[in-house]
PAROSE-314998 format. One line per field, with one value per atom (N, C-alpha, C): residue number from 1; chain; atom name; x, y, z. Coordinates in nm, 3 decimals, always signed. Last residue first. Example, Ala and Ser with C-alpha at 12.3 -4.5 7.8 and 13.67 -1.06 7.14 Angstrom:
<sites>
n = 2 2 2 1 1 1
chain = A A A A A A
atom = N CA C N CA C
east = +1.285 +1.367 +1.290 +1.319 +1.230 +1.320
north = -0.225 -0.106 +0.003 -0.569 -0.450 -0.330
up = +0.708 +0.714 +0.787 +0.780 +0.780 +0.780
</sites>
This chain:
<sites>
n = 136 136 136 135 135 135 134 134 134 133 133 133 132 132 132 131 131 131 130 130 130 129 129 129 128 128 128 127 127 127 126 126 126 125 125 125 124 124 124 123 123 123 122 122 122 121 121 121 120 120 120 119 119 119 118 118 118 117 117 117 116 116 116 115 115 115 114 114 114 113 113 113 112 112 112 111 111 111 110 110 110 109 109 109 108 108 108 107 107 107 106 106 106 105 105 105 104 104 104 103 103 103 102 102 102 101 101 101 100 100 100 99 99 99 98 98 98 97 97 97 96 96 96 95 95 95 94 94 94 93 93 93 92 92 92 91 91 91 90 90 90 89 89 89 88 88 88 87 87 87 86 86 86 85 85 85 84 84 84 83 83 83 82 82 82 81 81 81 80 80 80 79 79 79 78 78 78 77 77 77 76 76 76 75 75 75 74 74 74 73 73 73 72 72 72 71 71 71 70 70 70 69 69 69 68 68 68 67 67 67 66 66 66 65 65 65 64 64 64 63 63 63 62 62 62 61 61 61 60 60 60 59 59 59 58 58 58 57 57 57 56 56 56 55 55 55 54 54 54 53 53 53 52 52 52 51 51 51 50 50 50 49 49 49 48 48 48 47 47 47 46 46 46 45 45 45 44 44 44 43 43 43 42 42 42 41 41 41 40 40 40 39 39 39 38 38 38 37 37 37 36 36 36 35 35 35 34 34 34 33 33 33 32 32 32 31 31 31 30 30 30 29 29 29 28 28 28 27 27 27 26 26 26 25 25 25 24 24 24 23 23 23 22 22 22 21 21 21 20 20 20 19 19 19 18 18 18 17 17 17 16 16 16 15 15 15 14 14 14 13 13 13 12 12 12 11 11 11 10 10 10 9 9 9 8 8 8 7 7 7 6 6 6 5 5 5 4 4 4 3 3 3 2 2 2 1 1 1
chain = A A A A A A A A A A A A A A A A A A A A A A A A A A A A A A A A A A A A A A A A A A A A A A A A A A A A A A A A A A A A A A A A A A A A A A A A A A A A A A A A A A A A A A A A A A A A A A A A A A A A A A A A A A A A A A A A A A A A A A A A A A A A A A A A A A A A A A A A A A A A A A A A A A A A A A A A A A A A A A A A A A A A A A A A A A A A A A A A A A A A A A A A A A A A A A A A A A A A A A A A A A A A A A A A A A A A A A A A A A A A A A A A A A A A A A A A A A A A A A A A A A A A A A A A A A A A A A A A A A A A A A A A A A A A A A A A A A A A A A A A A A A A A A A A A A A A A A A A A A A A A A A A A A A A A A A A A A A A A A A A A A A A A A A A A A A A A A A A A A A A A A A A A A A A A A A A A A A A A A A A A A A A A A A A A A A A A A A A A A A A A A A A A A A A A A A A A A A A A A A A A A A A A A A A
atom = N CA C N CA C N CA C N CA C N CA C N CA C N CA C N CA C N CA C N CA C N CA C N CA C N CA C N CA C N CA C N CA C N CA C N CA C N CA C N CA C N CA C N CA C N CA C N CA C N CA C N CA C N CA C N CA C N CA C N CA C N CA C N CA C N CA C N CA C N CA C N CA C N CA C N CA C N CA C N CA C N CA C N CA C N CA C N CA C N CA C N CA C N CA C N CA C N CA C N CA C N CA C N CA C N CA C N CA C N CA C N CA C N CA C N CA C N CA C N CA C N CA C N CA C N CA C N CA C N CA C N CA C N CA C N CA C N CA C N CA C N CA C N CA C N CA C N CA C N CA C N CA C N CA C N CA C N CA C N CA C N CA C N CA C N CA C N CA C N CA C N CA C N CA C N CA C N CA C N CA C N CA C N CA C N CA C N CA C N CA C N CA C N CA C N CA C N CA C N CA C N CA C N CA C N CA C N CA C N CA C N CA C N CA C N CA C N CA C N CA C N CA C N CA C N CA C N CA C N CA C N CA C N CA C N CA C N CA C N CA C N CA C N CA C N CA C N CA C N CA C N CA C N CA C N CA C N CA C N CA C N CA C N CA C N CA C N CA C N CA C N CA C
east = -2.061 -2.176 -2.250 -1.937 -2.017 -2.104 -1.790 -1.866 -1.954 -1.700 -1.807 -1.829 -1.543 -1.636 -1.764 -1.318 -1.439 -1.567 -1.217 -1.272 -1.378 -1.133 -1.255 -1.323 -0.932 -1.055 -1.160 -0.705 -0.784 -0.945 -0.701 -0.768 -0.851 -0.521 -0.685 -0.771 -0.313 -0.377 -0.563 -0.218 -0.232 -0.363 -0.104 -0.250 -0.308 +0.031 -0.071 -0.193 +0.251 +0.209 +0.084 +0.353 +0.289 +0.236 +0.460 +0.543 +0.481 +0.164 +0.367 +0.409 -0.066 -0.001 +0.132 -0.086 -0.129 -0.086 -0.005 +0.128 +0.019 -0.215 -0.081 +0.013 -0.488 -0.405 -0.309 -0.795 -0.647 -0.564 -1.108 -0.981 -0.860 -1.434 -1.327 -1.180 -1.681 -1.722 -1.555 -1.802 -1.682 -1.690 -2.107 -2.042 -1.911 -2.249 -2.241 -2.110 -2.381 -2.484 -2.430 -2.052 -2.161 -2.262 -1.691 -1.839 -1.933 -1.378 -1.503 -1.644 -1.061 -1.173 -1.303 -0.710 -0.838 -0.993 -0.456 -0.567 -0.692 -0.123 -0.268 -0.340 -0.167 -0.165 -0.071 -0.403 -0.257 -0.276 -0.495 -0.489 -0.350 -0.624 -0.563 -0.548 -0.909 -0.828 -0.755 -1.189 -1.093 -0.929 -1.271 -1.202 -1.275 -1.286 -1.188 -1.215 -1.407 -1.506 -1.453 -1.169 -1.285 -1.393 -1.104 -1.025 -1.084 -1.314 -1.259 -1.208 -1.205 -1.354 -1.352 -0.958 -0.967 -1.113 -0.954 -0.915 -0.937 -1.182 -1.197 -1.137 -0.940 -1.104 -1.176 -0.761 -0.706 -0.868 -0.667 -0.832 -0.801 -0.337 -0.410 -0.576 -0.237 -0.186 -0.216 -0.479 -0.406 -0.292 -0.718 -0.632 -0.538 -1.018 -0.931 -0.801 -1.242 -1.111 -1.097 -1.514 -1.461 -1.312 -1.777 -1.599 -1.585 -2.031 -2.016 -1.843 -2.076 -2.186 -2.154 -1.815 -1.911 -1.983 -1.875 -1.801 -1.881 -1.876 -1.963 -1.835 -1.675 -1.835 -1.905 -1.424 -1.491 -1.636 -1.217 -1.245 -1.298 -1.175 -1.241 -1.278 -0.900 -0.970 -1.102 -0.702 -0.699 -0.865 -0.762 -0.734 -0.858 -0.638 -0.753 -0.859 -0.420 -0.491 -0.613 -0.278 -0.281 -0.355 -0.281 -0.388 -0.341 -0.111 -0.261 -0.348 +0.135 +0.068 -0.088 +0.297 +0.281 +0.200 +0.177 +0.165 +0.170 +0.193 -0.015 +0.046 +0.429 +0.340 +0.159 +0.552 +0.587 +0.467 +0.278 +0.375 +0.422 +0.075 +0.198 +0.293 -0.207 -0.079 +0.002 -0.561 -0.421 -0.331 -0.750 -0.739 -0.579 -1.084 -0.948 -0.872 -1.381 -1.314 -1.132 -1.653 -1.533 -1.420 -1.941 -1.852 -1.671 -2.267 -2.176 -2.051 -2.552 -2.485 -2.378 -2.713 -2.734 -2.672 -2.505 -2.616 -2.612 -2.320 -2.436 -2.520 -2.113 -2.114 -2.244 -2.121 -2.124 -2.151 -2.144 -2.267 -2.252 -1.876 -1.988 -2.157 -1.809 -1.756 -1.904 -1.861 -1.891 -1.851 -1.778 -1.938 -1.948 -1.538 -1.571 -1.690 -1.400 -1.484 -1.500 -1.340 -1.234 -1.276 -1.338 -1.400 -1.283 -1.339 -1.266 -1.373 -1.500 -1.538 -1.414 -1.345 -1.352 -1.409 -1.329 -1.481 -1.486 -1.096 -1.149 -1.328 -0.980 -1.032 -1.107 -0.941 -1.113 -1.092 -0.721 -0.851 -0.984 -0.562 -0.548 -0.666 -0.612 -0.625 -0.632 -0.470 -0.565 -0.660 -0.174 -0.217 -0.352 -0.196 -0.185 -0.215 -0.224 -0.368 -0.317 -0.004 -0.094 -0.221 +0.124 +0.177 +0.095 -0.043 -0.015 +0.086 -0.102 -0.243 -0.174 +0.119 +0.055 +0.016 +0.048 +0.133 +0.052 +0.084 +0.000 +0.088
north = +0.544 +0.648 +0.743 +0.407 +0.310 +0.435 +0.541 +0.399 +0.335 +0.745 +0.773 +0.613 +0.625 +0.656 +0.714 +0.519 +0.441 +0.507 +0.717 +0.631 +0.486 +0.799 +0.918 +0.805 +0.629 +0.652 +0.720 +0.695 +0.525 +0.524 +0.969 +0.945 +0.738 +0.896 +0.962 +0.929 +0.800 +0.694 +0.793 +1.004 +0.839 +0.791 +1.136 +1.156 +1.066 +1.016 +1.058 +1.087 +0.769 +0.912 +0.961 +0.462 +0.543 +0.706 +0.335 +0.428 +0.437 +0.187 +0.210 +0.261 +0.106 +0.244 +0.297 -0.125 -0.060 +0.089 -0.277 -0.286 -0.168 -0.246 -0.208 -0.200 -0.277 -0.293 -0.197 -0.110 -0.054 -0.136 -0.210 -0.215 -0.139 -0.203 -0.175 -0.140 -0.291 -0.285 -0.228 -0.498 -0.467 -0.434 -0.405 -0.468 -0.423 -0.222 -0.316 -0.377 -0.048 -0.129 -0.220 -0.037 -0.046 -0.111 +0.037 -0.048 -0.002 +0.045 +0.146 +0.004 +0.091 -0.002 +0.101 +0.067 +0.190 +0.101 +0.070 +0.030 +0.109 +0.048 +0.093 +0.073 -0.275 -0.127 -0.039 -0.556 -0.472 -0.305 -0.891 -0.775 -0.679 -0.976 -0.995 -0.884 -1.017 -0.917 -0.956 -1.112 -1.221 -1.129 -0.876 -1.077 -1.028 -0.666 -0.682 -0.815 -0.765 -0.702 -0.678 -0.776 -0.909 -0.839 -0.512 -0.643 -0.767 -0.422 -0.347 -0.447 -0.575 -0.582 -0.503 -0.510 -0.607 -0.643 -0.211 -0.269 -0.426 -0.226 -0.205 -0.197 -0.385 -0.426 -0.360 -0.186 -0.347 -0.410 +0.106 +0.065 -0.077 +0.053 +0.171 +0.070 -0.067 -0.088 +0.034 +0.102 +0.000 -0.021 +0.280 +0.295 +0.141 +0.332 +0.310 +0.294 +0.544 +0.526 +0.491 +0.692 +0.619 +0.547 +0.836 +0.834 +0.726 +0.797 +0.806 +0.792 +0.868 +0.923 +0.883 +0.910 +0.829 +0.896 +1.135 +1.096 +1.022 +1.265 +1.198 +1.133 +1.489 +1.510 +1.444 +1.614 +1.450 +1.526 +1.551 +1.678 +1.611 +1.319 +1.396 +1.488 +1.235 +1.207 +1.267 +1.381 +1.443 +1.391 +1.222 +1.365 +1.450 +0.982 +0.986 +1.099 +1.094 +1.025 +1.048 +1.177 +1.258 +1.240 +0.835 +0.983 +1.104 +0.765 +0.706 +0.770 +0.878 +0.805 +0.816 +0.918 +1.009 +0.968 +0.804 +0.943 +1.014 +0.596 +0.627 +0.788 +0.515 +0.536 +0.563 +0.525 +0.634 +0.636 +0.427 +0.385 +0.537 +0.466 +0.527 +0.524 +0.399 +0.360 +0.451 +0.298 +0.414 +0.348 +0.240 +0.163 +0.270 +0.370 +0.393 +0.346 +0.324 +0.297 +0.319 +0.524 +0.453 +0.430 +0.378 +0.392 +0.392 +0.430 +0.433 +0.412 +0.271 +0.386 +0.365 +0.102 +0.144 +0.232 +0.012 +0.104 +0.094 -0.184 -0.249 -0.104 -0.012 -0.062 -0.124 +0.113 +0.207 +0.116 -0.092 -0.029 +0.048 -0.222 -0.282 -0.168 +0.009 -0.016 -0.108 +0.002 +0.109 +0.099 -0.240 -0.219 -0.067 -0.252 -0.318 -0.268 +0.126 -0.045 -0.103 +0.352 +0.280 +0.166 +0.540 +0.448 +0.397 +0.868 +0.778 +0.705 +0.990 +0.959 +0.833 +1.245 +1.133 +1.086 +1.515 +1.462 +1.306 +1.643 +1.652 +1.522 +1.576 +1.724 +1.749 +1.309 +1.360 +1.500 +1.322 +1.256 +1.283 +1.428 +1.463 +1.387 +1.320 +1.436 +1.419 +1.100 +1.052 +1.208 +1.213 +1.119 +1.115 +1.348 +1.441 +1.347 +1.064 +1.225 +1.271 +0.949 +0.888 +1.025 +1.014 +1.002 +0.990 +1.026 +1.180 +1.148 +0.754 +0.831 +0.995 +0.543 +0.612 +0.752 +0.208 +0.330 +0.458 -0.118 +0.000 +0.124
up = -2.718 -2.658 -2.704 -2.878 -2.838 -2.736 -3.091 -3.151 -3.082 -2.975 -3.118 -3.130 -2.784 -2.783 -2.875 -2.908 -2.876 -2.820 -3.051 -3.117 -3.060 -2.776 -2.840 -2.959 -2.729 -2.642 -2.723 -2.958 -2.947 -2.852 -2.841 -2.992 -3.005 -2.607 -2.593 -2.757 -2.734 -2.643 -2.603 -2.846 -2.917 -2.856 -2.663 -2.743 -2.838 -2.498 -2.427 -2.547 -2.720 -2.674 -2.614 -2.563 -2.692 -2.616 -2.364 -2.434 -2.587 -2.235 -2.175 -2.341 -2.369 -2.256 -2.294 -2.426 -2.508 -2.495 -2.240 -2.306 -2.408 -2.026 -2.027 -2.114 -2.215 -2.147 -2.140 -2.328 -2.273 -2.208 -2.462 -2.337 -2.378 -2.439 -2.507 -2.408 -2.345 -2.494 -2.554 -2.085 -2.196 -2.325 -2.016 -2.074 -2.099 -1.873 -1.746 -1.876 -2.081 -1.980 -1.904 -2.158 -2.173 -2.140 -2.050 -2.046 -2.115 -2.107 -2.158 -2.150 -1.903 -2.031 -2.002 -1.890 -1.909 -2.009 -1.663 -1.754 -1.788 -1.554 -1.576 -1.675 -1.468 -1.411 -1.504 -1.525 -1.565 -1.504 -1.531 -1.435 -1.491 -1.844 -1.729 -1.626 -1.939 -1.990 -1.852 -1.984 -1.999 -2.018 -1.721 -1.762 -1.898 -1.586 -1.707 -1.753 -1.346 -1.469 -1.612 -1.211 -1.210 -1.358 -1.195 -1.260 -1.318 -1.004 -1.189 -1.252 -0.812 -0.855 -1.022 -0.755 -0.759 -0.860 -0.687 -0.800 -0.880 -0.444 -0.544 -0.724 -0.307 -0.318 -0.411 -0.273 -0.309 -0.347 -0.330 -0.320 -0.360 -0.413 -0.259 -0.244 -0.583 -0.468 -0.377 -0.801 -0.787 -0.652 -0.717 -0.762 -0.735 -0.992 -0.879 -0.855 -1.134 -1.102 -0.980 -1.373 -1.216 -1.229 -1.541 -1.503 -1.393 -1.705 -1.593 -1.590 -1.993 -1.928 -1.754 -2.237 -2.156 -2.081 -2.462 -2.406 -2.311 -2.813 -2.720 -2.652 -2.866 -2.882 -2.827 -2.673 -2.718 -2.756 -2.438 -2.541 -2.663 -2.326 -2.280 -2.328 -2.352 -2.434 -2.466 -2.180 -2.316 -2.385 -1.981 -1.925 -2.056 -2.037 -2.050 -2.046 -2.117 -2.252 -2.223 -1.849 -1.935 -2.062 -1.754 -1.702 -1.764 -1.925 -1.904 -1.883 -1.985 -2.071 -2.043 -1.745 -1.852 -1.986 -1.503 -1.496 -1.646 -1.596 -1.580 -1.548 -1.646 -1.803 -1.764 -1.394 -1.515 -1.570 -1.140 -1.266 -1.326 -0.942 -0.979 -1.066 -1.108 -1.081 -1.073 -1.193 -1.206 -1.132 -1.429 -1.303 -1.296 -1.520 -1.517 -1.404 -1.700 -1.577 -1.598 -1.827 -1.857 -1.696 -1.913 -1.813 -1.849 -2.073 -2.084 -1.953 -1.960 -2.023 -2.033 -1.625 -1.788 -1.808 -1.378 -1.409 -1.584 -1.286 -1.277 -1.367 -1.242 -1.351 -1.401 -0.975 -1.082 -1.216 -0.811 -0.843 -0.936 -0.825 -0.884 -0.896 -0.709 -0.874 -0.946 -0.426 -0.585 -0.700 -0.373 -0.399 -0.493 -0.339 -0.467 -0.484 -0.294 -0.211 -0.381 -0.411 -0.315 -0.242 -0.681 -0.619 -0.512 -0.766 -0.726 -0.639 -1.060 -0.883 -0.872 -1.276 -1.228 -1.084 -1.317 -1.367 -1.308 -1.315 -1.472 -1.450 -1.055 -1.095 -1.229 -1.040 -1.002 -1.082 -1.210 -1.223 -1.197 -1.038 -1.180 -1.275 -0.781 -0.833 -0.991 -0.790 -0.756 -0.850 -0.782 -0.887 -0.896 -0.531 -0.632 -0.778 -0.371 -0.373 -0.495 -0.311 -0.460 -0.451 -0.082 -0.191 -0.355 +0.132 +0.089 -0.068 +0.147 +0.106 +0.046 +0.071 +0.161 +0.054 -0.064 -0.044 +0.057 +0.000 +0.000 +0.000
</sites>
């Protein structure tokens, strides 16, 4: 676990653009269980969630249609609620960081890790915006 004054300013760069940090499994699962769009963001202190993941997903956001609910947990902090994001990834293994896009509850589009780590922040928002003209 890391400590709470270390991962806030990470945690930040998220909520401040619209994200609800989740931190139980039960809000994930309740956020996902709802009809519409979701996009979930699993974060990390990693290099590539500071300079890749959460700057993409930051970016993707400037969007004609964009999902209809945000949420983020965080990986070796919310262990119960990453865990439960993870469980909702299957058949997608567990990777930090990650970024998938539900619908009515479904996997409709993923982000592993290796999709992240050293492609450009805007790469990685344009792959998001394309899912979102396709599925919100």
């Amino acid at each position: 676990m890391y400590p709470a004054e270390i991962v806030q300013p990470m945690r930040d760069e998220l909520t401040a653009v619209g994200f609800t940090q989740c931190n139980s499994a039960e809000n994930v699962s309740s956020a996902l269980s709802k009809n519409g769009t979701t996009l979930v963001v699993v974060n990390s202190v990693c290099g590539c969630a500071a300079a890749n993941a959460r700057p993409g997903a930051r970016m993707s956001l400037a969007n004609d249609k964009v999902p209809e609910q945000l949420i983020t947990v965080f990986a070796g902090v919310d262990k119960e609620a990453t865990a439960e994001a993870r469980n909702q990834m299957v058949p997608f293994p567990p990777s930090s960081p990650s970024i998938a896009l539900f619908k009515d509850g479904e996997l409709v589009h993923m982000l592993e890790r290796h999709h992240i780590e050293g492609r450009p922040a805007e790469l990685i928002a344009e792959n998001l915006k394309d899912a979102y003209n396709a599925h919100c």
